[in-house]
N, C-alpha and C positions, 0 to 999 in steps of 0.2 A: 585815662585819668582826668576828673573835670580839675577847674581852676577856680570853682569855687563861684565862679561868676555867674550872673542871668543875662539869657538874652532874651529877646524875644521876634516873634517872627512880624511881619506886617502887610497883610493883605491891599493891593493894589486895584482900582477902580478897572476895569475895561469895558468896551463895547463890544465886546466878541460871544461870553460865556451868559446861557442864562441863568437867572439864580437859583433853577434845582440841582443846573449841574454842580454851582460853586457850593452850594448845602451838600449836597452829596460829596463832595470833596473836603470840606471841612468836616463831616460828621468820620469821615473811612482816615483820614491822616491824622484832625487834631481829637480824634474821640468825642469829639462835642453833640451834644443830645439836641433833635431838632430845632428847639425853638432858640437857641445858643447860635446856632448856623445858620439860622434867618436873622438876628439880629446882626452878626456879625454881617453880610452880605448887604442888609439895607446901609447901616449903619456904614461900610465902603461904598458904596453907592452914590448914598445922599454928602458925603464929609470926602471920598477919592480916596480915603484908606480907613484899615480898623487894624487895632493890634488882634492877632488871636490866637498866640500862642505864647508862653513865657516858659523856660526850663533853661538847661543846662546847654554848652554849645555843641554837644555830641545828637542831645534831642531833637536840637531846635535845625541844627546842618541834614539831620536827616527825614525831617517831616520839611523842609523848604524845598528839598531835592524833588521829594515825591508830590509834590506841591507843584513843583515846577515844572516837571515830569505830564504831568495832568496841563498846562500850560497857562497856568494862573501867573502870576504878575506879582512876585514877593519879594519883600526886602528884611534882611536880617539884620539885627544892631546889638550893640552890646546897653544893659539897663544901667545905669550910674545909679547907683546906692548910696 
């Protein structure tokens, strides 16, 4: 049952993954269409984080797992509305 709230997910900068891998992880977890996944990925890059996903905290717990799973570097927060 959600609580009504957003959170949103926040992708973290690393030295380790290249950016088809992390495109290819953001297109397979957060549904995001290529050029979404590149922007997202320069955009952590050049700035050290990008928000790139916002929903509910049942959606958002279970794309950061598999997120995390893949070994990307995510942080989850709740939105203030």
């Amino acid at each position: 049952m959600s609580n009504g709230k957003k959170y949103q997910i926040i992708l973290k900068n690393d030295e380790v993954h290249s950016f088809e891998f992390i495109m290819a992880c953001l297109v397979k977890s957060c549904k995001h269409i290529h050029e979404q996944a590149e922007q997202c990925a320069l955009i952590t890059h050049y700035k050290g984080e990008c928000d790139i996903y916002s929903g509910d905290y049942f959606e958002v717990t279970e794309i950061s797992a598999l997120l995390t799973s893949y070994g990307l570097d995510v942080e989850t927060k709740e939105l203030c509305m």
